[in-house]
N, C-alpha and C positions, 0 to 999 in steps of 0.2 A: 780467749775470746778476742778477734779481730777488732781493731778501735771501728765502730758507728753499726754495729749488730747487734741484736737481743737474742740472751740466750733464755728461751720461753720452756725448753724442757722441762716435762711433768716429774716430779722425784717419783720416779718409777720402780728404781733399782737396779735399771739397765749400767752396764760398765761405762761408765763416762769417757771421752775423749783413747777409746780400746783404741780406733784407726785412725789412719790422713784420711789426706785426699787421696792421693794415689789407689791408696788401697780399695776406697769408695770408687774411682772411678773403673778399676780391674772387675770388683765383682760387679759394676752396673754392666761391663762388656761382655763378661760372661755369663751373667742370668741372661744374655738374650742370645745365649750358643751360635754363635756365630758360623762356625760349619757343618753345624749341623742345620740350621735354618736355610744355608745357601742348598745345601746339599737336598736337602726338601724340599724348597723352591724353586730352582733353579728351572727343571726340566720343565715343571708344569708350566710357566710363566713363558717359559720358550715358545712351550705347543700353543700358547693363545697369544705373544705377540711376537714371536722369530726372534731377529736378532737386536730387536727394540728391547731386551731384557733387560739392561742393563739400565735403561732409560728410565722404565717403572720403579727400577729399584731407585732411582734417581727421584721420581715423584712421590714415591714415597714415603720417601725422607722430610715431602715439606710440612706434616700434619703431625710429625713426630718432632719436628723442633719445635712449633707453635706451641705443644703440650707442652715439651719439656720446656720451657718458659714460663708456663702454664706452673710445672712442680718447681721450679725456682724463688719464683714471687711467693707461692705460697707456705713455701719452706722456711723462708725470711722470717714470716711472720708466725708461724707455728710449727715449731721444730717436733712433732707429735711422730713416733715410727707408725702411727697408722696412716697418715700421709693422706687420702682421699677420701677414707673413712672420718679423720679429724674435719679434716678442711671444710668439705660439702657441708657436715655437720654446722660447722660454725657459720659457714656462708648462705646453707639454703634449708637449716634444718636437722632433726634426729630421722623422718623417713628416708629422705633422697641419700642421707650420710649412711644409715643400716644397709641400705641395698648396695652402694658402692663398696663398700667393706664385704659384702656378703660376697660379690662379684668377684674383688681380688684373691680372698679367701680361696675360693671354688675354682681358679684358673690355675692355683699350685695343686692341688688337689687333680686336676685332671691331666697335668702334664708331667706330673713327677716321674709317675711310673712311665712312662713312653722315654721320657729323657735317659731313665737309668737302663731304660731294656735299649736302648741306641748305644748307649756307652760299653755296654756288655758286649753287643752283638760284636761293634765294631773292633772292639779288644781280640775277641776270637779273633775271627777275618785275621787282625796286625800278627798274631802270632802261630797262625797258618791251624786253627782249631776249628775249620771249617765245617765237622758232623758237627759241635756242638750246638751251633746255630739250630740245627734243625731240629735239636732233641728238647722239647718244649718244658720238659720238666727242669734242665739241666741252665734251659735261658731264664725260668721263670724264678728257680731258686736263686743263682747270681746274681738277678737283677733285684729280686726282695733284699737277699744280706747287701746289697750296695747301696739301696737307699736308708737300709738301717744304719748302715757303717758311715753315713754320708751325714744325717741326724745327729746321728753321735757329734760329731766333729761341730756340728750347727750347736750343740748345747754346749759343747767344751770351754766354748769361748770364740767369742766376734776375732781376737787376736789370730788365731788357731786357722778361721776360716778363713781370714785373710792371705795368711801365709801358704794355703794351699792354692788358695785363689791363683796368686803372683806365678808359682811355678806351671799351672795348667792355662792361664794366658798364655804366657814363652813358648809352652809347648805347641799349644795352639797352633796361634798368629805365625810362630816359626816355621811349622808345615803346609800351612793354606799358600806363604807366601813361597816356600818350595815349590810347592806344585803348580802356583801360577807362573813362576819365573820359568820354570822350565818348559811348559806348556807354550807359553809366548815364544821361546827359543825355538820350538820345534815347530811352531808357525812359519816362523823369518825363515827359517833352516831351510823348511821345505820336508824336514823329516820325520813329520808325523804320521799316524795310520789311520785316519779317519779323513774327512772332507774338510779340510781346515778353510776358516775363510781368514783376510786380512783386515783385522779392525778396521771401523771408520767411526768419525765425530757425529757420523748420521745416529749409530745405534743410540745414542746419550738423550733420542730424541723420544718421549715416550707418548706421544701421541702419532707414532707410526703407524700403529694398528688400527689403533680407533674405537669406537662403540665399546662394546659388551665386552670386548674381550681385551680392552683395556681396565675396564672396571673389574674385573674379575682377577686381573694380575695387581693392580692396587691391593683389593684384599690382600693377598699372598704377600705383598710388602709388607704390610700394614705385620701382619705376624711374625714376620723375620725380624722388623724392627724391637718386637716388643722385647720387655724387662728390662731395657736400661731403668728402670727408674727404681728398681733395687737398692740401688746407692741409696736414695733416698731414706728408704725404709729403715736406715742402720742412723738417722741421723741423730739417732740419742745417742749413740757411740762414737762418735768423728767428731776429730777435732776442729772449731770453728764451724758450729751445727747449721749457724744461722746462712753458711755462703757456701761450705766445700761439697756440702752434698748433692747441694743444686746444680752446683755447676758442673761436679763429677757426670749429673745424669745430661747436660748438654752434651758436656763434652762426649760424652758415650755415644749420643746419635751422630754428632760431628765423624770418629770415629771409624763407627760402624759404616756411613756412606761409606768414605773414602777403601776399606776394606771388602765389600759389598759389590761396589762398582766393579773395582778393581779385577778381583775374582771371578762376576761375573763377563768382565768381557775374554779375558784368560781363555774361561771352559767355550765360550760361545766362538770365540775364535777357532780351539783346537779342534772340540768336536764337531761344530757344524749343527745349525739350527735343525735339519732335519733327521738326526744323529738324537740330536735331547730331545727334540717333540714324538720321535718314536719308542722313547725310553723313559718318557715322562711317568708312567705308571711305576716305574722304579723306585718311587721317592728318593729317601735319603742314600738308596742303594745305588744311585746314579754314580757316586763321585768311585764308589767299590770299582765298578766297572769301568771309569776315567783313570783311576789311578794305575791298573793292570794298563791302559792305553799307553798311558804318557810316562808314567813312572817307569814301565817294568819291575827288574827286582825289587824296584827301590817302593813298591806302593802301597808296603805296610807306612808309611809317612804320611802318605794322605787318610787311609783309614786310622791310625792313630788321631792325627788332626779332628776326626770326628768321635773319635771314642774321647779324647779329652774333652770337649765339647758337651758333648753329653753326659759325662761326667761332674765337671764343674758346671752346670746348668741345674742338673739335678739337685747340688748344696742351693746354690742360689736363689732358684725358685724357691724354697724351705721358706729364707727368709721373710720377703715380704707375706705369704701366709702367715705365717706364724707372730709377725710384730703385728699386723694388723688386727690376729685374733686377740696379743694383749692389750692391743690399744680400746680395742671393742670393748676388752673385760673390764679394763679399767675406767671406765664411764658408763657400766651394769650396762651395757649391751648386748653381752651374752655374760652366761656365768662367772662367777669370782673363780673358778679356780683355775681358766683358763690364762689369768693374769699372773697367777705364781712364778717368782723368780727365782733359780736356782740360787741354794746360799753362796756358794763356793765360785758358780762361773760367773752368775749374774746374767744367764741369760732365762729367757722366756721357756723352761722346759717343760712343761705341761704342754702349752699349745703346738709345740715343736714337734712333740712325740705325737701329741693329735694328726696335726696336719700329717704325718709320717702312714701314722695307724689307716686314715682314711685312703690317703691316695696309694696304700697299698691293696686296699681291699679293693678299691675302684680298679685297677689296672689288674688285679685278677680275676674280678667278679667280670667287666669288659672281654679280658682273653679268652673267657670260657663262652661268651660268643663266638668270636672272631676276630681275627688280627684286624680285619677293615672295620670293626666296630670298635677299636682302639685308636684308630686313623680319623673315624667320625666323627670319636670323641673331642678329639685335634682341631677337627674342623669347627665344632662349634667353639673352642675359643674364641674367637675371630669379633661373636656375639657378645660375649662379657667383657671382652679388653676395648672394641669398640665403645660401647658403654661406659666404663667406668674412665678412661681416657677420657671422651668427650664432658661425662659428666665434673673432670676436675676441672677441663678449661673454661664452661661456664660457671665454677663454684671461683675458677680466679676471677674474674669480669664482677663477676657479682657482689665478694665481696670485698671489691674496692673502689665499690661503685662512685663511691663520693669523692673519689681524687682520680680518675681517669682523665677528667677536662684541665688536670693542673698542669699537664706539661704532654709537648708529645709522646715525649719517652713510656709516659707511663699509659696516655690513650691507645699506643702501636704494639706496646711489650707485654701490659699486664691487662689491657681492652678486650683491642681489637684482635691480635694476631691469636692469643686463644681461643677466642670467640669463633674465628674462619676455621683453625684446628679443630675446635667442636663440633660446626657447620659440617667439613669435609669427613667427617667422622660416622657421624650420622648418617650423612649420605649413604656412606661406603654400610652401616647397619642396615640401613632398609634396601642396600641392592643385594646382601648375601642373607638377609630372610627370604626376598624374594629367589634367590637361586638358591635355597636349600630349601625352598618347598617343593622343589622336584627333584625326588628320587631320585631320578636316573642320575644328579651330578652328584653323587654321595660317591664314597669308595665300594660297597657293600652292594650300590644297589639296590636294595631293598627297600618297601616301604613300611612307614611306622604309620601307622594309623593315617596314612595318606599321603602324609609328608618323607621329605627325606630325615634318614635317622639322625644329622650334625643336630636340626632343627628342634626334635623333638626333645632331643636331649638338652638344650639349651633350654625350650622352654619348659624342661621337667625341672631344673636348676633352678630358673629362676621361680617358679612357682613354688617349687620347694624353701625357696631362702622369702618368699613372702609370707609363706603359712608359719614358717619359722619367728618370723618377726611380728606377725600377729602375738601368735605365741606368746611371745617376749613381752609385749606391753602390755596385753594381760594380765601376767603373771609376776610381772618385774616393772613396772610403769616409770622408776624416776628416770630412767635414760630420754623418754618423751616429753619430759619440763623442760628441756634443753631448745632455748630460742635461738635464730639467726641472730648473726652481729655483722658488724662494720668495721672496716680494719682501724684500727689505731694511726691515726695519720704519723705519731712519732716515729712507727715500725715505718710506716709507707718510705719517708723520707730517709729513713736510716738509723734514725736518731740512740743513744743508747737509750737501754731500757733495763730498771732490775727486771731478772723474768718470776 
């Protein structure tokens, strides 16, 4: 324990001080897949702001540091692995604390499967297994035993997962920056095969476009940024709970910009704004057909880079599911046996294998619509991470309420600046309900009772997780005796504290 931090961790049973920092700040880089999220957003982002991409990705980095400020402060003072589920709880409440928790639950749950069917496909592609892509039985079994095989290793031990983590960053980060270095070369060169343009300081500017169709590339930031705050989630595990997890999850948007940017002006250089806005329907498939561009032989590299990606994405999201489900359990939120701790690894395997069992059946039961109603699915994230982000940066304001005026530091870091993250959060919620009530911008097309399907699906989620929590106090009522508090000003200041 670092001298002037409290270590407040609940005796849970989780593996104490299992990781660093480092290892915290790897898996916060990789719960948010980094090339696979560029690889996904990239084109779209193009077709609604040109070569200002690079810019939005730049703005919206600023609502994702306010927050992670937001998960710092609050980490300080309640080292809980349910992280937003704990905090709101203490700061605003058992309501607003069940549905945050229900929120982050339900966003591992809808993306697991799409992560692990990315990682599969993109495996093919790198090893030239290209029918198997298209034999649905043969994508859907590889990608069920990868998120089994993925679980496993998530129960084995926080240590375990860490060490897999560490090699599939390298792998990563090491390929993304291949192909951007090379890509930038064959700009200068002059020996590219598409319409190269030459970078400028203008792109870095993201109100080039303007209007709607800057709001709508925001969204798309706004989800490439997310899962850095993974890290957090492991903070019963990491050593120095009360400071390395927080800071791992800054340092991960820090990070990510710098990687994001980067990458982004690379592809926007090589291939040419009107190159990605006509391949924009491609999603993740976009960088497949960049890497054949720029790499040649060499562009199982880049789709490896994305098959790793979605691979270590797939472990990671587990996580915060899964802690959050034991932190739920452990203060009768949901069931006691969701809280059960392996004897042997000491991690959360009940709720582990939960999260596994449901987001398997959702990414099947989804495919046997349609591929674009797994994409949908995708889309309405955007709704519950909005949410339960915004919801932590006013649960930090709120409850420190009573030492914000003590000093600037603390009115600008632990106030205000969550507070504007909140603000711009929200925002960004009511402009992507208002554009996923129209159909037509869904992948699919199609209307769901009027709406488009991201929409409906979101608000079937969230309806579902409040008939859930009726439910619950009905039938389980002590989690709802649970009042608001007020931070301890000794944590506020630093002070030690027994926890």
């Amino acid at each position: 324990m670092t001298e002037g931090s409290a270590d407040t961790r609940p005796a849970s049973g989780l593996k104490a001080d299992a990781i660093g920092f480092l290892d915290a700040l790897v898996i916060g880089l990789n719960a948010t897949s980094p090339a696979y999220s560029l690889a996904a957003a990239i084109g779209p982002v193009v077709a609604l702001v040109g070569v200002h991409a690079p810019g939005v990705m730049l703005a919206s980095f600023v609502p994702m540091l306010l927050i992670a400020s937001a998960f710092y402060y609050l980490n300080k003072v309640d080292q809980d692995c349910g992280t937003t589920f704990s905090w709101v709880t203490r700061a605003m409440g058992p309501w607003a604390g069940w549905l945050g928790g229900w929120a982050i639950t339900m966003t591992g749950v809808l993306v697991i499967g799409s992560l692990a069917d990315v990682a599969v496909t993109f495996a093919l592609l790198a090893v030239g297994l290209d029918g198997w892509v298209e034999n649905d039985f043969a994508r859907e079994a590889l990608t069920v035993l990868l998120i089994l095989v993925m679980t496993a290793v998530c129960v084995i031990g926080t240590e375990v997962s860490a060490r897999v983590q560490n090699v599939l960053i390298l792998a990563q980060v090491g390929c993304l920056l291949a192909f951007a270095v090379v890509a930038i070369y064959r700009v200068y060169a002059d020996t590219g095969t598409l319409d190269s343009a030459d970078p400028s300081i203008s792109w870095l500017d993201p109100f080039g476009a303007g209007g709607a169709e800057l709001t709508a590339g925001l969204l798309l930031g706004v989800f490439i940024y997310w899962g850095w705050e993974s890290a957090v989630n492991l903070t019963e595990e990491t050593e120095n709970p009360a400071t390395a997890p927080g800071r791992a999850a800054v340092w991960s948007t820090v990070i990510l910009l710098v990687t994001y940017v980067a990458v982004a002006v690379a592809v926007v250089a090589y291939a040419g704004p009107a190159y990605l806005a006509e391949n924009a329907e491609e999603e993740e498939f976009i960088f497949a057909l960049l890497a054949d561009e720029a790499m040649g032989a060499w562009d199982w590299v880049v789709l490896l880079a994305v098959s790793t990606s979605g691979l270590a994405s797939t472990q990671t999201t587990i996580i915060p599911a899964s802690r959050t489900a034991l932190s739920m359990a452990r203060r009768r939120a949901l069931p006691a046996h969701f809280g059960h701790i392996h004897a042997r690894f000491r991690t959360p395997d009940v709720s582990t294998w939960w999260v596994a069992g449901i987001a398997i059946a959702w990414y099947l039961a989804v495919r046997r619509i349609s591929e674009n109603a797994l994409f949908d699915s995708l889309t309405a994230l955007s709704l519950l991470i909005a949410f339960y982000y915004a919801l932590t940066g006013v649960a930090c304001a709120v409850y420190h309420r009573r030492h914000l005026t003590e000093s600037l530091h603390h009115f600008v870091l632990i106030g205000l600046g969550p507070v504007v993250g909140a603000g711009l959060l929200v925002w960004l919620l009511v402009e992507s309900i208002s554009d996923m009530s129209d159909p037509a911008n869904s992948y699919s097309g199609v209307s769901w009772f009027g709406l488009g399907p991201p929409l409906v699906i979101g608000i079937g989620i969230t309806l579902a997780g409040v008939i859930f929590m009726l439910v619950r106090r009905v039938t389980a009522p002590a989690f709802w005796s649970e009042r608001p508090e007020v931070a301890d000003p000794a944590l506020v200041h630093g002070d030690t504290k027994e926890g």
